[in-house]
GUMARDO-136958 format. One record per residue (C-alpha): residue in one letter; x, y, z. Coordinates in steps of 0.2 Angstrom, whole numbers, plus 5000, padded with zeros to 4 digits. Each point is the difference from the previous one (the first is absolute). Layout:
AXYZ
...
# end
This chain:
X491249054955
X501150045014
X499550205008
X501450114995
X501250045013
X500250174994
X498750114989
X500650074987
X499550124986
X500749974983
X499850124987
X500650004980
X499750034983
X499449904985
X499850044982
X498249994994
X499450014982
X500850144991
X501050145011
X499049965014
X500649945017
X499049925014
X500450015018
X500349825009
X499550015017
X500549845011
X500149935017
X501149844998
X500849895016
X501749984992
X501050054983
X499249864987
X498249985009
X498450074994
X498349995003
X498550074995
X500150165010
X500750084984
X499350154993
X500050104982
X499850195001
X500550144990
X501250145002
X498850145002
X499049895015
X501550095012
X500050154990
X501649984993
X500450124986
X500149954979
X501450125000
X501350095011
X500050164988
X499550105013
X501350055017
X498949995014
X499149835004
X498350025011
X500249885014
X498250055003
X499649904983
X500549815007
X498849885008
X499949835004
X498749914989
X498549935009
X500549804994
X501850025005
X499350055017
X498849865002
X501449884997
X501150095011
X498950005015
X499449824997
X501949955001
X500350105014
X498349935011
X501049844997
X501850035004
X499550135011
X502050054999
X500650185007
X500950004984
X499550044982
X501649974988
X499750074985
X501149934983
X500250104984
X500449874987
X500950064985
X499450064988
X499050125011
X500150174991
X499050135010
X499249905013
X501950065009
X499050195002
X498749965010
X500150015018
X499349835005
X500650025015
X498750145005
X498549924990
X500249855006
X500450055023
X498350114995
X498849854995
X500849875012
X500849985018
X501849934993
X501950064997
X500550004982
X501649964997
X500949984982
X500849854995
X501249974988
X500149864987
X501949995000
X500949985018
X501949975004
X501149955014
X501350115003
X501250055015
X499850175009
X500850075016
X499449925016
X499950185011
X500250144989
X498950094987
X501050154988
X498650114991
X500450134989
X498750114997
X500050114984
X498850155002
X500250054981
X498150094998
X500050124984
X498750154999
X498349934997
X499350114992
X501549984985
X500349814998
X501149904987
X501250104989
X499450165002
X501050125010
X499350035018
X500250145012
X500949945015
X498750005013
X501050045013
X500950165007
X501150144995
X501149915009
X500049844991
X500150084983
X501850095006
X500649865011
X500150115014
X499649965018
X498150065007
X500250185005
X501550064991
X499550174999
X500350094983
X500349854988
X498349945008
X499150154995
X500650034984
X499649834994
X498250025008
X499950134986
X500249874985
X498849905009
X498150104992
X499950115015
X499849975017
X498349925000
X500949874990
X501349975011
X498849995016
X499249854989
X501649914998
X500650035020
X498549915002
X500349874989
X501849955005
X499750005018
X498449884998
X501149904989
X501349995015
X498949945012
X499149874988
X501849944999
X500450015018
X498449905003
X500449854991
X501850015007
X499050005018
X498949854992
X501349914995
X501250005014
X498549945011
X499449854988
X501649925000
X500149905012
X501949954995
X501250025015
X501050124988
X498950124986
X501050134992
X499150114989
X500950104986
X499250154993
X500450094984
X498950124996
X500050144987
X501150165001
X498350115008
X499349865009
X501949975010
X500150205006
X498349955010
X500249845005
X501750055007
X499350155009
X498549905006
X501349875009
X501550095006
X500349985015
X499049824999
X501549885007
X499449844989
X501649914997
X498649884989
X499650104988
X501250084988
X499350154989
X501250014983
X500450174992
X499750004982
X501150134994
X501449895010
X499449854991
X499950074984
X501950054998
X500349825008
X499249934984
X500850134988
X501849975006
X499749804999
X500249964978
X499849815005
X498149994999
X499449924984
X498249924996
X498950035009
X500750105014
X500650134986
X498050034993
X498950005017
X500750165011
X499049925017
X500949834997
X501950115000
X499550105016
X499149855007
X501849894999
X501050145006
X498950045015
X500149825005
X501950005003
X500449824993
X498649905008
X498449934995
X498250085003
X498849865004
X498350134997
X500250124987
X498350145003
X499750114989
X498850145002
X499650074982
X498750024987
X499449874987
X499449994982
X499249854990
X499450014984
X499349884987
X501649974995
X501350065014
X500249975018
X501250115011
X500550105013
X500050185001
X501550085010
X501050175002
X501549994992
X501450005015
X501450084987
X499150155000
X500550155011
X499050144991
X497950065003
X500049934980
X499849835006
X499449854989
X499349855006
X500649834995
X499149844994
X500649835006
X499349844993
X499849835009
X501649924990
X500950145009
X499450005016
X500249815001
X502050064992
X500150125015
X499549855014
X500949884994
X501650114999
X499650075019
X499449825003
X498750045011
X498749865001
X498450105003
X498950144994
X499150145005
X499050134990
X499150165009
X499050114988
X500450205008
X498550085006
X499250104987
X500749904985
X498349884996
X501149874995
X499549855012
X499149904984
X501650004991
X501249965014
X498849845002
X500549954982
X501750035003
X500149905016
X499049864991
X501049994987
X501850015010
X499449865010
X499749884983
X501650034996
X501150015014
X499649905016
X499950065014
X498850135013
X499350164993
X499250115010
X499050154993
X499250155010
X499050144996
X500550155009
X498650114996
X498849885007
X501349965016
X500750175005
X500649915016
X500849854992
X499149875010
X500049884986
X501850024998
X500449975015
X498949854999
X500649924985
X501950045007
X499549895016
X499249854990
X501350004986
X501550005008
X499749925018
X501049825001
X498749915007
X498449974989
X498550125006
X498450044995
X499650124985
X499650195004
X498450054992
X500550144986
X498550114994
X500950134989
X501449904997
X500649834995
X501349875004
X500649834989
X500649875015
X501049864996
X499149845007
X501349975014
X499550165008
X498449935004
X499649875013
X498649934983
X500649834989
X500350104985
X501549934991
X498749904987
X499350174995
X501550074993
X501449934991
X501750015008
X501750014993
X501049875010
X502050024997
X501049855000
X501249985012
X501550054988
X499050144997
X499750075017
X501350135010
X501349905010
X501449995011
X500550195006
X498850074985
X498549925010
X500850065017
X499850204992
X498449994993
X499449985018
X501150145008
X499550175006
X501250094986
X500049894983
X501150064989
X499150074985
X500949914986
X499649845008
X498150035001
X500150074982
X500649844996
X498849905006
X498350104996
X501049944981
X500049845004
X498450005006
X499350084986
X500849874988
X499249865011
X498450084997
X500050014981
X500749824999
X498549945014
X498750104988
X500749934982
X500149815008
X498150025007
X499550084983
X500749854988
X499249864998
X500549825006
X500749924985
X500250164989
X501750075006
X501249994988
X501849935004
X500850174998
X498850105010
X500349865012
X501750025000
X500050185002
X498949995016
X501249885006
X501650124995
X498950155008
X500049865018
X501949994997
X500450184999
X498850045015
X500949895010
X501850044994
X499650205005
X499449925019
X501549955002
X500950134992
X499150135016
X500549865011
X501850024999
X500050194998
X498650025015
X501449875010
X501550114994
X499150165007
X499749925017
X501649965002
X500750174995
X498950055014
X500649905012
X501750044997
X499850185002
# end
């Protein structure tokens, strides 16, 4: 058997007798190959936990057990690769907590890097990167539906501008004393620089010629951040008012679906003027649960110190990137919030269903952001590079961003060339400003192409029946007909243009 030209760590789930599961543990050479380096361990081997009753996960509690590392190590004294891709295989359940990035830098001298087991092709802008960053952190110490004291200022809670005097201090009143109220200046203004670091991370990652960062904070977050950077003349960075957002959104009656359930994705769409965001980043909490798996953010609507935090789930979040259609993923657990497990899950499980890079960072562990910055440089670079190495955080690579043969390892979605952008549609994909309707339209596409790819490898030669064969053929058609459809609105737009 030939050496492997990359190494690669696969990990899933199989059902054993009764309600128990095994972990499978693999190092194969390409997607149908295996050999004898396949091992059989249970759950608790990594210390992963029977249930998820419980809110806060002990990171403490994972390990590596001692006959995965054996095999691991004997792979890599072979390959001897500056790489470790590691591959959660569905079904993979709670092997998406641990942080196999950490256990597995500690025992050996190698970059881990996630790869994905679906990959597609798409069209991005050749010299330009839109991120939108979403600072959306509810109180900690009140998560979910209950009611959270804004953790901010007076000045937050009556939308008044820092040091205004009377309204300031009579609202410092409401706010348990002035102890309380020290606590929370505290708070807001390490919040502002947390958010100003990854805007500093961000801006020096990119390696685009043009990176424009949008930022749209919460209401008590916004008064610091805009007193922290006045006087800052950075025409790159653009930082939204939400109170200006929030009447955008409340005099447009248009929105329906999801736009009119998920407050961030209306304020997200208005902050972005029309065109696309290629990174959304969200900086939030994150909840997962034997049977839930969600976001936790601050709910932008609100104005008052009674503010409630929001859940998002993955089907909306997925909702919310396809209608800004942004193309990539960040998540960035707030200092303080012990949420890194669960955002690990929730980046897992978003890059099994939706292709493309995730990157998630831990900003408790990386107060400077140097793994965002990092994952920002590898991820979104146009020439291929090598992975950084993430200890606190984590990022899912499409094989292409590496200079490693790793297409046989995952399964891509190919489209057809009816299926693909064309003509002026293609020509805007690739432009600096793409208009957001278009890229709406074509993470749609994309994620019909996806489910097709995923129902044709999942039936059987021979046991298709005509009509499912004839609705994959219709769903071909129709994906071609709406190409061309954005080709002649995408042409008609230019030539407005044009003509002034």
């Amino acid at each position: 058997m030939n050496a492997p030209q990359s190494t690669v760590l696969r990990l899933t789930l199989s059902p054993r007798a009764g309600k128990e599961v095994a972990v499978l543990a693999s190092m194969p050479t390409d997607a149908d190959a295996t050999d004898d380096r396949v091992l059989s361990l249970a759950p608790h081997d990594f210390g992963l936990p029977v249930s998820l009753s419980r809110s806060h996960i002990d990171e403490g509690h994972f390990h590596i057990p001692t006959l995965l590392e054996d095999m691991v190590r004997s792979a890599l004294e072979k390959t001897e690769p500056n790489v470790l891709w590691l591959q959660l295989a569905e079904p993979f359940g709670y092997l998406a907590l641990v942080p196999w990035e950490r256990l597995l830098q500690a025992l050996f001298d190698v970059t881990v890097v996630r790869l994905p087991t679906l990959t597609l092709s798409r069209r991005t802008p050749h010299d330009s990167l839109q991120v939108a960053i979403l600072v959306a952190v509810p109180d900690r110490e009140r998560p979910g539906p209950l009611r959270t004291t804004l953790h901010g200022t007076a000045v937050a809670a009556t939308n008044s501008i820092p040091g205004s005097g009377a309204r300031a201090r009579a609202a410092d009143s409401d706010v348990e004393g002035k102890s309380r109220g020290r606590r929370n200046r505290r708070a807001i203004e390490s919040r502002a620089l947390e958010v100003d670091r990854v805007v500093r991370a961000v801006l020096h990652g990119s390696t685009r010629r043009t990176t424009t960062v949008h930022v749209i904070p919460t209401l008590w977050t916004y008064h610091e951040l805009r007193k922290m950077w006045h006087g800052l003349k950075r025409t790159n960075v653009v930082l939204h008012d939400p109170r200006v957002l929030q009447k955008q959104v409340r005099a447009e009656q248009s929105d329906t679906g999801e736009t009119r359930r998920i407050p961030w994705l209306r304020l997200l769409k208005a902050a972005q003027g029309g065109e696309q965001a290629d990174v959304v980043h969200l900086i939030c909490g994150a909840q997962v649960t034997d049977s839930k798996a969600r976001l936790v953010l601050a709910d932008p609507m609100k104005r008052t110190p009674d503010v409630s935090s929001r859940f998002v789930s993955i089907s909306s979040l997925i909702a919310t990137l396809d209608e800004l259609g942004a193309w990539s993923l960040c998540l960035s657990s707030p200092a303080g919030s012990k949420s890194s497990a669960q955002m690990r899950y929730l980046g897992c499980r978003i890059a099994e269903m939706r292709p493309g890079p995730v990157l998630v960072t831990d900003l408790s562990a990386d107060p400077g952001c140097g793994e965002v910055e990092a994952g920002y440089q590898f991820l979104y670079a146009q020439e291929q590079g090598t992975p950084p190495r993430l200890t606190h955080g984590m990022l899912v690579s499409e094989p292409t961003r590496a200079p490693d043969d790793l297409l046989p390892l995952t399964y891509g979605v190919a489209s057809s060339a009816d299926a693909r952008p064309r003509g002026a549609a293609a020509t805007l994909m690739e432009a600096e400003n793409t208009p957001i309707w278009l890229a709406a339209a074509q993470r749609f596409v994309e994620q019909r192409q996806v489910q097709l790819a995923q129902y044709q490898k999942t039936a059987k030669s021979g046991t298709q029946t005509p009509e499912a064969a004839a609705v994959a053929l219709g769903v071909e058609v129709a994906l071609a007909a709406i190409q061309e459809a954005l080709a002649t609105k995408a042409s008609a737009l230019i030539e407005r243009k044009q003509h002034g």
